[in-house]
N, C-alpha and C positions, 0 to 999 in steps of 0.2 A: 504374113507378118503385119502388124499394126503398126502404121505410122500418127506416135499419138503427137497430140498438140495441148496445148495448155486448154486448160474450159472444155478437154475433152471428157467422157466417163471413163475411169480406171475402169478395164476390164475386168470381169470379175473370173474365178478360178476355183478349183476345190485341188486343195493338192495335201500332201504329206510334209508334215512338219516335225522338228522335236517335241513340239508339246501336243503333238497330235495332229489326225486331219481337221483340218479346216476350210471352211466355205469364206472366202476372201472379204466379201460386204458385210457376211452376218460377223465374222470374225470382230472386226473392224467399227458395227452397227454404233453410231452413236459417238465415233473419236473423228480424230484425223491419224493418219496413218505416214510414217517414215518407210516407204518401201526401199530398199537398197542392193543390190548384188555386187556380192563379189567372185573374184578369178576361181579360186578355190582353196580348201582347206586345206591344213595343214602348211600354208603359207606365213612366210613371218608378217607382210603386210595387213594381210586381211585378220590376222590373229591383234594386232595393234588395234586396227578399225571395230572390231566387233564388241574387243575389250571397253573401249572408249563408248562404245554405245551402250553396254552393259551399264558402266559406270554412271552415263548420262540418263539411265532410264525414269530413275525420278523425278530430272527433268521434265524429261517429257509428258510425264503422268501428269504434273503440273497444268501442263496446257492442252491437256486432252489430249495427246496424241500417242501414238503406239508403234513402236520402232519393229521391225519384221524383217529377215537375211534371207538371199535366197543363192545360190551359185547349182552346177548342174551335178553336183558330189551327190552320192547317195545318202540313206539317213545313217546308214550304220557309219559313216566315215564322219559327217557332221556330230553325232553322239560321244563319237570318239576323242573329236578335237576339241569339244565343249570344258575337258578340265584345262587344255593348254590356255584358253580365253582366260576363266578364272583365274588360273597363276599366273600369267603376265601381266592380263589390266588391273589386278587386284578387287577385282568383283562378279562372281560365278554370274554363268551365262541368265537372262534372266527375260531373256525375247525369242520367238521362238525363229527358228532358220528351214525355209523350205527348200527339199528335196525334189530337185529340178531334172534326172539322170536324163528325160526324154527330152530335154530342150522343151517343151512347151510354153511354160511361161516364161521363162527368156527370149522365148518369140514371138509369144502375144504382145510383151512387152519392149520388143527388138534390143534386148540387150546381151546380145551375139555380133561384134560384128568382125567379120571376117580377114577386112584388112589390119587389123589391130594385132593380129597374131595367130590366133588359133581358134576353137571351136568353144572356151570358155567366155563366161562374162565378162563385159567389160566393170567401171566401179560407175554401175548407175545410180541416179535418186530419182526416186519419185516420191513429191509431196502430195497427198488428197487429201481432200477434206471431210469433212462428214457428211455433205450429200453425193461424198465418190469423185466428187470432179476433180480434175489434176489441174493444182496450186505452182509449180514447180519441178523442173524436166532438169536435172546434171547428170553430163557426162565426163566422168575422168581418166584417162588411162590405167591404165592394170600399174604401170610403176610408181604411180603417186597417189600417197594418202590422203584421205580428205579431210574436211578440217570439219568435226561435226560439232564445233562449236558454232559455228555458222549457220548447221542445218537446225539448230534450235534458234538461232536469232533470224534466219526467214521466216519460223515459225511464227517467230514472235511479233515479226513484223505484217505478217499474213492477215495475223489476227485483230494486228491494232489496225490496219487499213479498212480491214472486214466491219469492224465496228464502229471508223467516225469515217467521214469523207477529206481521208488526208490519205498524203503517200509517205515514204518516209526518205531522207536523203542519204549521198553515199555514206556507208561506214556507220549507219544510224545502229543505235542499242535502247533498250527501253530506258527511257528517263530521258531520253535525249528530247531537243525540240524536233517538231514535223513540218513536214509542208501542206500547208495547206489546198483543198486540190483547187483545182481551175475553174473548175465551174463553181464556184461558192463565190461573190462579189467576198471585197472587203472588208463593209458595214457587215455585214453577215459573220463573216468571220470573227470578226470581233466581240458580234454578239455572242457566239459560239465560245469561243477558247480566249484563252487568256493570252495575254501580251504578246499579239500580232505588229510584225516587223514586215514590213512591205521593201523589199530587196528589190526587187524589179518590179514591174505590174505584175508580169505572169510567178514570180517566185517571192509569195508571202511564208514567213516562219512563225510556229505560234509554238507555245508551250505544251506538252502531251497532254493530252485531257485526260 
């Protein structure tokens, strides 16, 4: 079992999917990836969550990245459930969901865990990125939906830190101001972005660049 940590390499995999087998990096090659598991199919929870990512996909194509379900159901049972997705979120399934029966990549990716209930997944996320490193580790209980309006605004947020040297503060959305990070003096900053607000020494705000 892997105990992964952020900055670590997503492991990689070949397993069976709805849209076919697939080799995990090449699948992947070139995005950022929304990995997720859920309990199992044929659940009303997990039929809500899958819906909702279905729907969000365009989203995410938006920001490069590629949403992927995995739980330990066989294919013919996820193939099956694929139209109750499309009638409940109101958008046919449209990412593909891997068939996990052997536990393996639920355990490469440790998302089994035993005190939780039973031998199913729990509802994990893993965010990577496009050189495969892990962005982003949740875990939620099998009873509570996630809120994958949020998993596109970590995205979002992933990206804009990725590309200036700022962080972003709580509840942040794009358009929002940033923070500016620590090691950039003031004069600096100012040079950089527009209408720096120095809050503390250490907590300067500047407008998104």
């Amino acid at each position: 079992m892997a105990h992964l940590r952020l900055g670590d390499e997503a492991p990689n995999f070949t397993a069976v999917t709805t849209e076919g087998e697939i080799d995990f990096h090449d699948w992947k090659k070139g995005s950022w990836a929304v990995f997720f598991s859920h309990p199992a199919d044929f659940t009303p929870v997990c039929t809500t969550e899958l819906g909702r990512t279905a729907a969000l996909n365009s989203e995410f194509a938006k920001r490069g990245a590629k949403p992927i379900a995995i739980s330990i159901d066989p294919i013919e049972d996820h193939k099956g459930w694929a139209p109750d997705i499309g009638e409940v979120g109101g958008t046919e399934l449209n990412f593909p969901i891997i068939a996990d029966p052997d536990h393996t990549v639920a355990e490469l990716y440790d998302m089994i865990h035993p005190g939780a209930g039973d031998t199913s997944t729990v509802r994990s996320v893993f965010i990577i990125d496009t050189d495969n490193k892990i962005r982003l580790i949740l875990t939620y209980p099998k009873s509570v939906g996630r809120n994958f309006d949020e998993i596109v605004r970590v995205v979002d947020a992933l990206q804009a830190t990725d590309a200036n040297p700022i962080a972003t503060p709580a509840d942040w959305r794009p358009g929002d101001r940033v923070i500016v990070s620590p090691a950039m003096s003031t004069e600096d900053a100012k040079a950089k972005f527009s209408n720096v607000e120095e809050v503390k020494p250490y907590l300067r705000f500047a407008d998104a660049p």
